[in-house]
Structure formats: structure tokens, C-alpha cells
MDAnalysis code that builds the backbone (N, CA, C; Angstrom):
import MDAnalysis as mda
import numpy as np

u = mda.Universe.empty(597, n_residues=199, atom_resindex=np.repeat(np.arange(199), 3), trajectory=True)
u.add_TopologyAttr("name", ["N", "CA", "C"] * 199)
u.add_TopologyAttr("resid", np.arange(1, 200))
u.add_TopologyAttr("resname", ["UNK", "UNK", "UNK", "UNK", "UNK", "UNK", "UNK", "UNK", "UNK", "UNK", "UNK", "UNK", "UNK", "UNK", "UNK", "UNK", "UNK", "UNK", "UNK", "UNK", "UNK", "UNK", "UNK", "UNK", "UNK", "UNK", "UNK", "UNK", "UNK", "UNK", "UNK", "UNK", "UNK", "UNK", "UNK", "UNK", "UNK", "UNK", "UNK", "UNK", "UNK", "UNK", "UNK", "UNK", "UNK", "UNK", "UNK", "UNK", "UNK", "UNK", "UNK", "UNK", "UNK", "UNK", "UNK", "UNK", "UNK", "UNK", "UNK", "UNK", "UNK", "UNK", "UNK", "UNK", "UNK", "UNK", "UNK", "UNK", "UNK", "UNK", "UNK", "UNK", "UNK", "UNK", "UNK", "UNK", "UNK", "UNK", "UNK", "UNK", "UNK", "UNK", "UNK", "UNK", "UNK", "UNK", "UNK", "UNK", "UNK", "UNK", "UNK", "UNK", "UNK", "UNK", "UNK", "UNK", "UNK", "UNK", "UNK", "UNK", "UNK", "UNK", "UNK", "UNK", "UNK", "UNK", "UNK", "UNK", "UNK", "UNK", "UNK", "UNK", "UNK", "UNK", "UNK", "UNK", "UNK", "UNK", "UNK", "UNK", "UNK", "UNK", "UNK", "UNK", "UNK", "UNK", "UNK", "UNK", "UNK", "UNK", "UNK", "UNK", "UNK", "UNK", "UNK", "UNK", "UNK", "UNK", "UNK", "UNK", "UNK", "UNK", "UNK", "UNK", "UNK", "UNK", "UNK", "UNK", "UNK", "UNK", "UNK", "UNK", "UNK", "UNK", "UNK", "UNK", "UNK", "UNK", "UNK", "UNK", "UNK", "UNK", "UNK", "UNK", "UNK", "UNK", "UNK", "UNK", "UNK", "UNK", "UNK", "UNK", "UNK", "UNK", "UNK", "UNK", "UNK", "UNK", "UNK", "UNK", "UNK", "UNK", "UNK", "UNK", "UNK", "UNK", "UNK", "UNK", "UNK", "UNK", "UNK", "UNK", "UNK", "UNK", "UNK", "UNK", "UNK", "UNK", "UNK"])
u.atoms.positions = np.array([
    [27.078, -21.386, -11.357],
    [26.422, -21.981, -10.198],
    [24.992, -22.376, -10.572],
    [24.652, -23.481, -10.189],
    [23.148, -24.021, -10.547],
    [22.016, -22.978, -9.704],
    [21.139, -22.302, -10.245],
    [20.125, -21.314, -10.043],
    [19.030, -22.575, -8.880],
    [19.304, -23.955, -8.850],
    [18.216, -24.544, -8.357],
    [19.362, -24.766, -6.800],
    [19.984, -24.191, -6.244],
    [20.771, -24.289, -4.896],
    [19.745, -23.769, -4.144],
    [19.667, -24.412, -2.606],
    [19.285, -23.375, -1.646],
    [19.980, -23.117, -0.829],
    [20.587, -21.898, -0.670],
    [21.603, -21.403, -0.269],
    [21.413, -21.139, 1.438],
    [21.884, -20.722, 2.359],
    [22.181, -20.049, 3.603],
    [22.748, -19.595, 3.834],
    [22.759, -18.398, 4.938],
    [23.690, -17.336, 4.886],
    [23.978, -17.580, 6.249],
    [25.337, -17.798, 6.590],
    [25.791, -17.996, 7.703],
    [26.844, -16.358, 7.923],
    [26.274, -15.553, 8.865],
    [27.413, -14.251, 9.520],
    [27.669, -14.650, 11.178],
    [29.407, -14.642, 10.626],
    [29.936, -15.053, 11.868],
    [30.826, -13.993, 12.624],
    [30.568, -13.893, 14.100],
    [31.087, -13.415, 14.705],
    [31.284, -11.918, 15.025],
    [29.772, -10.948, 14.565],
    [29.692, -10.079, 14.569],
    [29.284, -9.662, 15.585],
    [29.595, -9.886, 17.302],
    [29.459, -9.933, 18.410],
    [29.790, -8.356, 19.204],
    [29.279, -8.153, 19.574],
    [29.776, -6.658, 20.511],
    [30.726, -6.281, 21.354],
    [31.697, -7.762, 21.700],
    [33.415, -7.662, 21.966],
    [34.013, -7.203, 21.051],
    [33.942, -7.361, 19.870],
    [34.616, -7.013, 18.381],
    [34.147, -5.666, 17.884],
    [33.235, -5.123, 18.774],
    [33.006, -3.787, 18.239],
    [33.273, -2.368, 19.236],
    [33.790, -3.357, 20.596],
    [33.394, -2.122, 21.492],
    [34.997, -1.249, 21.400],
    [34.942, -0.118, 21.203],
    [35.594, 0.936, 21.036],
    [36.348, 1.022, 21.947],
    [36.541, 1.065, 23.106],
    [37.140, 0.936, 24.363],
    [38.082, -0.056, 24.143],
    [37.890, -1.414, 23.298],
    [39.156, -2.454, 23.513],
    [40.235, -2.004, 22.100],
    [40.166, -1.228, 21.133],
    [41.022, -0.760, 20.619],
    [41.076, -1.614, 19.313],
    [39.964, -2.197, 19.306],
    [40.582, -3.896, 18.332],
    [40.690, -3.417, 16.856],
    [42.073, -3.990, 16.035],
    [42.184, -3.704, 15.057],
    [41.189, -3.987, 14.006],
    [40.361, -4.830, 14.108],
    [39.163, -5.084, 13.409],
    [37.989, -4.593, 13.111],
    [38.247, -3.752, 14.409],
    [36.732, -3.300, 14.721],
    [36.331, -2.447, 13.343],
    [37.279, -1.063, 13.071],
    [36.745, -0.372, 11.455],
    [36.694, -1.536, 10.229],
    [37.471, -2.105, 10.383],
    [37.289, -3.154, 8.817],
    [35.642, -4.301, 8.929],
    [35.655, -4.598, 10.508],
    [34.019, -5.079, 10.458],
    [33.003, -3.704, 10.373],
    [32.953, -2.975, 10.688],
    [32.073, -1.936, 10.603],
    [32.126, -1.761, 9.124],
    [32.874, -1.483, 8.364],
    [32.531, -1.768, 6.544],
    [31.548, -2.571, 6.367],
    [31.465, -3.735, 6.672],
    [30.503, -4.528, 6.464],
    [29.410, -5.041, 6.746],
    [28.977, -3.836, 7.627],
    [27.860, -4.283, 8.089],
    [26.635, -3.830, 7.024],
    [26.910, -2.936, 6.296],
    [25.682, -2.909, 5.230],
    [26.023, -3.440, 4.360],
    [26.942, -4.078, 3.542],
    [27.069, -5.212, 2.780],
    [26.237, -6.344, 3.407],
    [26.593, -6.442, 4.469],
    [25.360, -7.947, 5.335],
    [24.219, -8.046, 5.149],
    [23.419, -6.374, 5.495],
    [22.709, -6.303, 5.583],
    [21.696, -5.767, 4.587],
    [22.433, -5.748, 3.402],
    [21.936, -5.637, 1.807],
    [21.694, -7.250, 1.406],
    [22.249, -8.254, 2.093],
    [22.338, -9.336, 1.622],
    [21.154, -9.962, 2.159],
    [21.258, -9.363, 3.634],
    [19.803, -10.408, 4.422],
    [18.605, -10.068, 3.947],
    [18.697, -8.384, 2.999],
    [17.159, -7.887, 2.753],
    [16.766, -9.339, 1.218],
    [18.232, -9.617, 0.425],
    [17.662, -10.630, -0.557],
    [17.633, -12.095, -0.201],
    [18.318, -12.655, 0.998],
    [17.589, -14.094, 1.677],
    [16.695, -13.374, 2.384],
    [16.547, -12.574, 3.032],
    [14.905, -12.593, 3.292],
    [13.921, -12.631, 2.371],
    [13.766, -11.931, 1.277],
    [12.585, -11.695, 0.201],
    [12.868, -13.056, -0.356],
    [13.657, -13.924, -0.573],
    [13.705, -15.617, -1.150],
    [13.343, -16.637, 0.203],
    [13.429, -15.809, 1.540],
    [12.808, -16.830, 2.516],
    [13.731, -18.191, 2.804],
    [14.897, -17.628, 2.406],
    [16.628, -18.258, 2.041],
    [16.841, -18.487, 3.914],
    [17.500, -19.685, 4.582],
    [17.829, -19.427, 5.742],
    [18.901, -18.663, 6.326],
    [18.945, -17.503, 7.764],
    [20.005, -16.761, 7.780],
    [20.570, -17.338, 9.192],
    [21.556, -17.294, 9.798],
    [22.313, -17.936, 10.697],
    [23.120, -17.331, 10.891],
    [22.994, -16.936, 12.318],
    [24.019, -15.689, 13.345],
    [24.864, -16.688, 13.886],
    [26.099, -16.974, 13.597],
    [26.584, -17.972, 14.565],
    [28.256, -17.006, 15.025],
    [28.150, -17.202, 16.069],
    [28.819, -16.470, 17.405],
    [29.799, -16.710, 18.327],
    [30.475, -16.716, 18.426],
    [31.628, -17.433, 19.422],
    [30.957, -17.207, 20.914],
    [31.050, -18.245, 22.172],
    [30.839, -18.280, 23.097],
    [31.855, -19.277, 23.969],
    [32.808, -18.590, 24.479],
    [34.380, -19.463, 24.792],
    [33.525, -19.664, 26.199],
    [34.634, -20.071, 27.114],
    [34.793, -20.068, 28.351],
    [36.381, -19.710, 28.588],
    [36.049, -19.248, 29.896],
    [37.263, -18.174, 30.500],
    [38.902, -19.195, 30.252],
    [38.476, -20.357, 30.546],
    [39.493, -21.811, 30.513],
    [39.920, -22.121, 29.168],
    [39.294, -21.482, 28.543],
    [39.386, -22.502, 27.176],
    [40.977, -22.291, 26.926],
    [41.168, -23.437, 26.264],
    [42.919, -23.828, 25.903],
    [43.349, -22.761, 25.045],
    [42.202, -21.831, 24.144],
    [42.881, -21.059, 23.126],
    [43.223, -19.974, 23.604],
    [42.874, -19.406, 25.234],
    [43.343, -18.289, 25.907],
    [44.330, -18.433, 27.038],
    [45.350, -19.238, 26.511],
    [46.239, -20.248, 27.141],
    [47.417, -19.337, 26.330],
    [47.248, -18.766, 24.902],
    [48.495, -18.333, 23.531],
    [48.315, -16.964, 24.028],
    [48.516, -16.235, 22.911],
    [48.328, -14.898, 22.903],
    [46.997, -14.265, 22.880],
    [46.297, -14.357, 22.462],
    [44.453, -14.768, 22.457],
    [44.282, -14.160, 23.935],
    [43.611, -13.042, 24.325],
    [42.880, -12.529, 25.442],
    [41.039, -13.025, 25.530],
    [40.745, -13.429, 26.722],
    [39.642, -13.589, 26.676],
    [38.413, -12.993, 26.156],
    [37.228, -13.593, 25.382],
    [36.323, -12.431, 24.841],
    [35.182, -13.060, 24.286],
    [34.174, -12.531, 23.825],
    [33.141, -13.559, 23.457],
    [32.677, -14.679, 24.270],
    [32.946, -14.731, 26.009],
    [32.348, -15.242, 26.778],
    [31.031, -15.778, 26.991],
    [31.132, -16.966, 26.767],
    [29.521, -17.506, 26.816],
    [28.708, -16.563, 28.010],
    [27.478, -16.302, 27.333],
    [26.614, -15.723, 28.655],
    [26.719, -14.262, 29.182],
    [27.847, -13.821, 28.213],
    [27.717, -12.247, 28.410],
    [27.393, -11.579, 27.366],
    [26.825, -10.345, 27.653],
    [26.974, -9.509, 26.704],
    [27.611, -9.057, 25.578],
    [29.417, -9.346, 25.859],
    [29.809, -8.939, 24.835],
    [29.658, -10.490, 23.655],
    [29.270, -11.228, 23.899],
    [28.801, -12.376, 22.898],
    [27.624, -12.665, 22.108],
    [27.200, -11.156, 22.765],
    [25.580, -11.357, 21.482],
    [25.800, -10.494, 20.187],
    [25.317, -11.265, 19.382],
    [25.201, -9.991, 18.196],
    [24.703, -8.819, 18.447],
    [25.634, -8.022, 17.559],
    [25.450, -6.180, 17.709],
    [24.105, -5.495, 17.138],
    [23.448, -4.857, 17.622],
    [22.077, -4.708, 17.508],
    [21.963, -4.023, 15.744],
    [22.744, -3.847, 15.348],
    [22.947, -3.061, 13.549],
    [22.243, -3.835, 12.576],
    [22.304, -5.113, 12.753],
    [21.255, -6.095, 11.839],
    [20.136, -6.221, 11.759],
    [19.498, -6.478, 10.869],
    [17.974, -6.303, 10.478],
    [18.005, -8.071, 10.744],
    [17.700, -8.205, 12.387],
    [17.230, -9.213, 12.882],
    [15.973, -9.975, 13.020],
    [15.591, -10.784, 13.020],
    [14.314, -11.438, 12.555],
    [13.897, -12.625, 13.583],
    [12.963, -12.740, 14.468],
    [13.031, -14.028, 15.476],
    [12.596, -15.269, 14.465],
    [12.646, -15.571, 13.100],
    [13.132, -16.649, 12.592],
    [14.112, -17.120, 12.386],
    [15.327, -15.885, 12.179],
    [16.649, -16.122, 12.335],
    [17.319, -16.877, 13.510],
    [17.669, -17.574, 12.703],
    [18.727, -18.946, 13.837],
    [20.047, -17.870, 14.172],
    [20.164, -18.204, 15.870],
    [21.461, -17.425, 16.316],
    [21.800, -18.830, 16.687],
    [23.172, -19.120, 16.645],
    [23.770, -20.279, 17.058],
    [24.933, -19.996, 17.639],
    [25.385, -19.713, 19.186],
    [26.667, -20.057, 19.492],
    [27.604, -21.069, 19.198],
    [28.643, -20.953, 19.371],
    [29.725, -21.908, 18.873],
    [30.509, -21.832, 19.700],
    [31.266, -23.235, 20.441],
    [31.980, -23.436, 21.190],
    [33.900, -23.041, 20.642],
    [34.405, -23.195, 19.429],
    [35.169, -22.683, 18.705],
    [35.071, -21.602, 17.511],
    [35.967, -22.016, 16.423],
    [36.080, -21.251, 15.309],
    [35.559, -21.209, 14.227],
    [34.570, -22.201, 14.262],
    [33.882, -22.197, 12.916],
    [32.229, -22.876, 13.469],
    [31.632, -22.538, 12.520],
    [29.634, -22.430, 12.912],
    [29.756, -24.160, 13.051],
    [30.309, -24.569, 12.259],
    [30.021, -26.391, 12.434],
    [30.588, -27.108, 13.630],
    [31.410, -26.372, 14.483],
    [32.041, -26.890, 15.371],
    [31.220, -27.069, 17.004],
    [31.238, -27.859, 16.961],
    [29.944, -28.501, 18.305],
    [28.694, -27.702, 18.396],
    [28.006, -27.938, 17.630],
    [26.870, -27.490, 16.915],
    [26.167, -28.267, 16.555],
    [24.792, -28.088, 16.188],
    [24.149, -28.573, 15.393],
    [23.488, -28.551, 13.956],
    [24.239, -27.012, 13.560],
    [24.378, -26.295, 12.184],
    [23.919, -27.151, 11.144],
    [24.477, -27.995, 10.837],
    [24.751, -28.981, 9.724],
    [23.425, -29.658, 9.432],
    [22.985, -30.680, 10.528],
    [20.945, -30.885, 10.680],
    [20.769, -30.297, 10.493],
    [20.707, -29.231, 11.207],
    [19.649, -28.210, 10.995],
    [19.671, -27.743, 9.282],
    [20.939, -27.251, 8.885],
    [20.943, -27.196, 6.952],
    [20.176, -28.188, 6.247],
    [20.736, -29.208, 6.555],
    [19.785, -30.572, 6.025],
    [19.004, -30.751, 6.538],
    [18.389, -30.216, 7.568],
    [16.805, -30.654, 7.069],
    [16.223, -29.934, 6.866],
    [16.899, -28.275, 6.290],
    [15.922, -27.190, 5.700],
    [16.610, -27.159, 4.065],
    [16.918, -28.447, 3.856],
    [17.525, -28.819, 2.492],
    [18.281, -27.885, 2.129],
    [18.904, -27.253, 2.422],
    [20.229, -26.468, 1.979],
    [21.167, -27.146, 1.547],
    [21.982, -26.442, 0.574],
    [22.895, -26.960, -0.614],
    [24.022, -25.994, -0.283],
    [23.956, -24.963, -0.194],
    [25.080, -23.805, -0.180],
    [25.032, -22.714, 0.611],
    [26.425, -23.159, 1.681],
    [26.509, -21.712, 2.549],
    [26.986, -20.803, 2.080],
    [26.722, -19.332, 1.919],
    [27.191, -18.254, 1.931],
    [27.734, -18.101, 2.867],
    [29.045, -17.680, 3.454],
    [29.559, -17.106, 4.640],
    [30.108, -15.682, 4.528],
    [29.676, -14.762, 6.134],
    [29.942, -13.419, 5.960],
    [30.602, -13.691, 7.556],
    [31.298, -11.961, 7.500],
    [31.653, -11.988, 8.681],
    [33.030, -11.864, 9.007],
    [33.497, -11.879, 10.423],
    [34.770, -11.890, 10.580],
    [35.206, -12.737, 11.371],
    [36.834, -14.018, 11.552],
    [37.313, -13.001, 10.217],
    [37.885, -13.742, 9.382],
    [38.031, -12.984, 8.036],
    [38.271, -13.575, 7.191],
    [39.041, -14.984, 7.050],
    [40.146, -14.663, 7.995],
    [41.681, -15.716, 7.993],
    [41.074, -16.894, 9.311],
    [40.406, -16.923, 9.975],
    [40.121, -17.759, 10.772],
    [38.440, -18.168, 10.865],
    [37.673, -17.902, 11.615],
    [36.044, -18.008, 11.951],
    [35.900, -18.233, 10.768],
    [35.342, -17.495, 9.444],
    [35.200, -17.118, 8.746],
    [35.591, -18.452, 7.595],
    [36.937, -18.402, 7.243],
    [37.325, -19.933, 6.654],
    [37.062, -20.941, 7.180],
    [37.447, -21.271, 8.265],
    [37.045, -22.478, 8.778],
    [35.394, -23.104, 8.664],
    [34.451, -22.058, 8.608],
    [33.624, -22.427, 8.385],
    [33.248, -22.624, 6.727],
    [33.891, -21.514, 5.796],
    [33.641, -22.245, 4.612],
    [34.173, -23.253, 4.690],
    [35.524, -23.790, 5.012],
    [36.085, -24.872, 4.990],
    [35.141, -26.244, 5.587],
    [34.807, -26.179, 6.465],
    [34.118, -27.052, 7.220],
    [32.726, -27.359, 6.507],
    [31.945, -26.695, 5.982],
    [30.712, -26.542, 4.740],
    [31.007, -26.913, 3.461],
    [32.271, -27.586, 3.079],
    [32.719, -28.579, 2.149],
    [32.893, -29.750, 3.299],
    [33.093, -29.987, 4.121],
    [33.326, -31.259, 5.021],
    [32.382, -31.786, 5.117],
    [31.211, -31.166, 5.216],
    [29.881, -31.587, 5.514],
    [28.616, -31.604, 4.121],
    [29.264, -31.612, 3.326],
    [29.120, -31.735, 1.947],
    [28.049, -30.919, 1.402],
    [28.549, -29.296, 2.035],
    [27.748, -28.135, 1.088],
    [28.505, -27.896, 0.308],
    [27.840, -26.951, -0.708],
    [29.205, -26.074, -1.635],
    [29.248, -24.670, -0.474],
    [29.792, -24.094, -0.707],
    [30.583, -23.040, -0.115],
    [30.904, -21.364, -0.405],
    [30.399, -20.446, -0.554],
    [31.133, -19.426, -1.078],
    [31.451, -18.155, 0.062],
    [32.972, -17.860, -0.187],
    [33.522, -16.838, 0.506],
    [32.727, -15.390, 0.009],
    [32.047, -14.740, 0.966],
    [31.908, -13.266, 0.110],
    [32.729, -12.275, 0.592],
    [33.499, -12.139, -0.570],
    [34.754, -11.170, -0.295],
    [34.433, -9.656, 0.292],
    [32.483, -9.138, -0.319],
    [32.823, -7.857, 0.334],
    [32.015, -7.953, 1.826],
    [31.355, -9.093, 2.385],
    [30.633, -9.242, 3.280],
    [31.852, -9.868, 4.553],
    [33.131, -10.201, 4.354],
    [34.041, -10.297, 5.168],
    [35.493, -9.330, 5.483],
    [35.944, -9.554, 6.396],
    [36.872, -8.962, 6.870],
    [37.836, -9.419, 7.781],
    [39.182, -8.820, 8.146],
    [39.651, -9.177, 9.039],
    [40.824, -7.795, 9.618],
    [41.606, -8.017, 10.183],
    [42.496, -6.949, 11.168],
    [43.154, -6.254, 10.096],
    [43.260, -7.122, 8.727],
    [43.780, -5.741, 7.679],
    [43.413, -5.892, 6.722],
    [43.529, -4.995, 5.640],
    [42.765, -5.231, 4.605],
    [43.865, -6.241, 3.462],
    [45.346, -6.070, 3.643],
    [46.228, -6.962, 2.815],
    [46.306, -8.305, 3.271],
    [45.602, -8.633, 4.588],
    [45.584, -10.097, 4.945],
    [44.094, -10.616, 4.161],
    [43.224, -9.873, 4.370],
    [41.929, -10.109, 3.573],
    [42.264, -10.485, 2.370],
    [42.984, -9.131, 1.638],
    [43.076, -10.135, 0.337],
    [43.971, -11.211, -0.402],
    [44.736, -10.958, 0.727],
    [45.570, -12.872, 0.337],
    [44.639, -13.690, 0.384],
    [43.946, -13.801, 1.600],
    [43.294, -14.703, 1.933],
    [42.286, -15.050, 0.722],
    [41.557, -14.232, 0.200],
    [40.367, -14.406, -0.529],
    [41.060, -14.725, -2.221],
    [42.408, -14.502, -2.604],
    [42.720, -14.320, -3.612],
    [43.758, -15.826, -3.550],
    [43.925, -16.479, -2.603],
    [44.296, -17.924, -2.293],
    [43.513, -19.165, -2.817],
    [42.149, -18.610, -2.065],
    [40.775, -19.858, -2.284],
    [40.186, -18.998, -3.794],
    [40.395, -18.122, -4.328],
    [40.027, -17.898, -5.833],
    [40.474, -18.849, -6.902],
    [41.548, -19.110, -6.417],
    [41.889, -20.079, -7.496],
    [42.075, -21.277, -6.749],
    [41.235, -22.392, -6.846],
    [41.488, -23.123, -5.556],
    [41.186, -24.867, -5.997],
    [41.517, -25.861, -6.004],
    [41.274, -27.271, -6.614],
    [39.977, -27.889, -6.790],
    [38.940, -26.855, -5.205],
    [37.644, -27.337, -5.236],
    [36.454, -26.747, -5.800],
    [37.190, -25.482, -6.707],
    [35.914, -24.661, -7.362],
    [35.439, -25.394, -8.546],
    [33.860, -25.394, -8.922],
    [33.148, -23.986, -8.282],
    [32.495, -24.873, -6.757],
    [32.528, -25.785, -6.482],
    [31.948, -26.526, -4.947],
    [32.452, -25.026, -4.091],
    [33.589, -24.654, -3.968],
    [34.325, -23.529, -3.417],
    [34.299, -22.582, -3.595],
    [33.875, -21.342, -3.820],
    [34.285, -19.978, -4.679],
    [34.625, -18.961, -3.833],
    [34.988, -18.167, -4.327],
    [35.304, -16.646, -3.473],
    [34.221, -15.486, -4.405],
    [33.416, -14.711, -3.948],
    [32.689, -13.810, -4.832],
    [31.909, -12.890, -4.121],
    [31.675, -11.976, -4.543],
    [31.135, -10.924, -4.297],
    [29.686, -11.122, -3.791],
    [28.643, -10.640, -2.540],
    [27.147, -10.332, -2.636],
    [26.593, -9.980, -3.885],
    [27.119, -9.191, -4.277],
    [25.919, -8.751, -5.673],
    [26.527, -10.304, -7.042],
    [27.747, -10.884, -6.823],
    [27.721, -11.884, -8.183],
    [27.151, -13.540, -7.364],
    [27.139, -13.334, -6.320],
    [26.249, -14.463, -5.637],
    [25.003, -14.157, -6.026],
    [23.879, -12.791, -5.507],
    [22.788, -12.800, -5.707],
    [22.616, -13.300, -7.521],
    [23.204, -12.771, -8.915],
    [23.334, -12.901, -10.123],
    [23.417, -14.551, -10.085],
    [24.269, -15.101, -9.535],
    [24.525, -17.003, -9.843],
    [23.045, -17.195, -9.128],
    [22.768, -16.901, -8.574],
    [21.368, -17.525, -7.442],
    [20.081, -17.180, -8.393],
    [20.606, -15.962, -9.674],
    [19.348, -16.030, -10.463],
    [18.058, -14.930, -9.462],
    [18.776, -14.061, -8.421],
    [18.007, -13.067, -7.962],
    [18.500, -11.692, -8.134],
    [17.424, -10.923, -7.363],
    [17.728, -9.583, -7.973],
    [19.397, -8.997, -6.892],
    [19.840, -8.137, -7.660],
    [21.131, -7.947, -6.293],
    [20.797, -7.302, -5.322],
    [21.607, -7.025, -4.515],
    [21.263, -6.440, -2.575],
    [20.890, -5.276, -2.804],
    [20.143, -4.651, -2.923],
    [19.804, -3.101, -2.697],
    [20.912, -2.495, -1.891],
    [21.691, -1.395, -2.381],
    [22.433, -0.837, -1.417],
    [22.327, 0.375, -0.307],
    [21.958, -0.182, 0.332],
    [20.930, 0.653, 1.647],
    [22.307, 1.211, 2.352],
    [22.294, 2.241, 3.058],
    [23.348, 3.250, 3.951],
    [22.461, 3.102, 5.197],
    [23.173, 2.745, 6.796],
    [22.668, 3.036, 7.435],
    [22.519, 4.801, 8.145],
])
């Protein structure tokens, strides 16, 4: 990876519907893994002054996707749609709701990258198989490069995670594409790796 990228770190969907204990959600322990992986990552875009981007699901009660099997959640305007207070949050940090499944989707994400000259999203978060891809996916559409971080994501199991991540490993559009680790991202970026902090 070229050491002259400026990267962004986009974590998606780490919202307080997805964590609250009471709804039973299979996700909830496999995102809780990762929250100090995240947050080993934001301490090294912060010290590079790298941009970080909370982007969040905010549905409405109507929306067509709670029409399937899909229960309502991440409701624009409530509580359970804000990020979970565990992050070493920053009021420079861009929070961006999102009307769907991925940060680029009726948004303004993308300007905003370009015109803080960004080259490459990092994406964290959950989950892996949906939010999560779609937005790497969509950050090649919009002509970033892209990298999955395998230990900064998750999803409802850990054998769907790693199909998923071991799919786009070998993949037609790498290295524009990659799948890799926080600490071998910080190494390609030519910085020091995440300090591994325990909360």
C-alpha cells in the first residue's frame, strides 16, 4: 500500500440498539470484542489527525426493509441510534446518520472525503456481511481504495465473519480492495501500530 494515502476511518453501526442486553441480539458479544480493537485504532488516526466517521443507521418505522423479517431499530431520533458511549469520542469526529446500509448511501460522506482529500477508507464495525461491506463496497464506487479490518469487524457469528472476510481476501480488485488486520493497516500506512489498551 502506498505510505502517501490519506486514509479514514469509517465505524459503522455501533449504535446502542445493537448493544442493549434486553433485546437478546446475537451480535451484541461478537460487537463488544471490538470495541477496543476500534478504539486502539482511533488512538492512531487520532495522533496522524487521519479523519474518523461514526456513521449510523437511522431508519424510519415505514421503511420497506421492516416490511421482511428485519424488526424495527436504529430509529432516526432515538436513542437507541446514537453511538454507544465506549468510544474515545472527539467533537471533531464526524457522526453521520445513514438512511440505509452503507455510510455512502444518502449522505454526503463521499464530499465530505474529497474535500478532506482522502484516498482510503478503513471500515470497522458491524456487520461484517451487510453495513459493513456495502460500505467497503460502495468506497470503490466512489473511487477510494478500501480496506476490510478483519479484527475491527463483526457480525452474528464468528463462521459467517470469516467467510465473509476470507471471500474479499482474494478478490479481482486487490490491493484497491484488501481485507487486513488494524495493526497490518497501521504497518502499510507506515505508522506506529494501535496500542493495545483494555477497557
Amino acid at each position: 500500500m502506498d505510505r502517501r494515502q490519506r486514509p479514514a476511518l469509517l465505524i459503522i453501526d455501533m449504535v446502542k440498539d445493537n448493544f442493549d442486553e434486553g433485546k437478546h441480539l446475537p451480535i451484541t458479544p461478537f460487537a463488544r470484542k471490538i470495541i477496543d480493537p476500534i478504539n486502539n485504532l482511533i488512538g492512531v488516526f487520532r495522533n496522524e489527525k487521519w479523519p474518523i466517521v461514526f456513521s449510523t443507521d437511522a431508519f424510519r418505522k415505514e421503511d420497506l426493509i421492516f416490511t421482511g423479517r428485519m424488526k424495527p431499530h436504529s430509529l432516526a431520533g432515538t436513542e437507541g441510534a446514537e453511538v454507544i458511549e465506549d468510544f474515545d469520542r472527539r467533537p471533531e469526529d464526524l457522526w453521520l446518520p445513514k438512511p440505509r446500509f452503507s455510510a455512502f448511501f444518502g449522505t454526503d460522506l463521499a464530499p465530505r472525503l474529497k474535500k478532506d482529500k482522502v484516498t482510503l477508507c478503513a471500515v470497522a464495525g458491524i456487520a461484517t456481511n451487510v453495513c459493513v461491506l456495502t460500505t467497503v463496497m460502495d468506497a470503490i464506487c466512489f473511487n477510494f481504495q478500501a480496506v476490510l479490518l478483519e479484527d475491527c469487524s463483526a457480525t452474528w457469528s464468528e463462521e459467517i465473519h470469516g467467510q465473509i472476510v476470507n471471500v474479499y481476501r482474494r478478490n479481482p480488485l486487490y490491493p484497491l480492495l484488501r481485507v487486513c488486520s488494524s495493526i497490518e493497516l497501521a504497518a502499510d500506512l507506515g505508522v506506529s501500530a494501535p496500542e493495545q489498551r483494555r477497557a
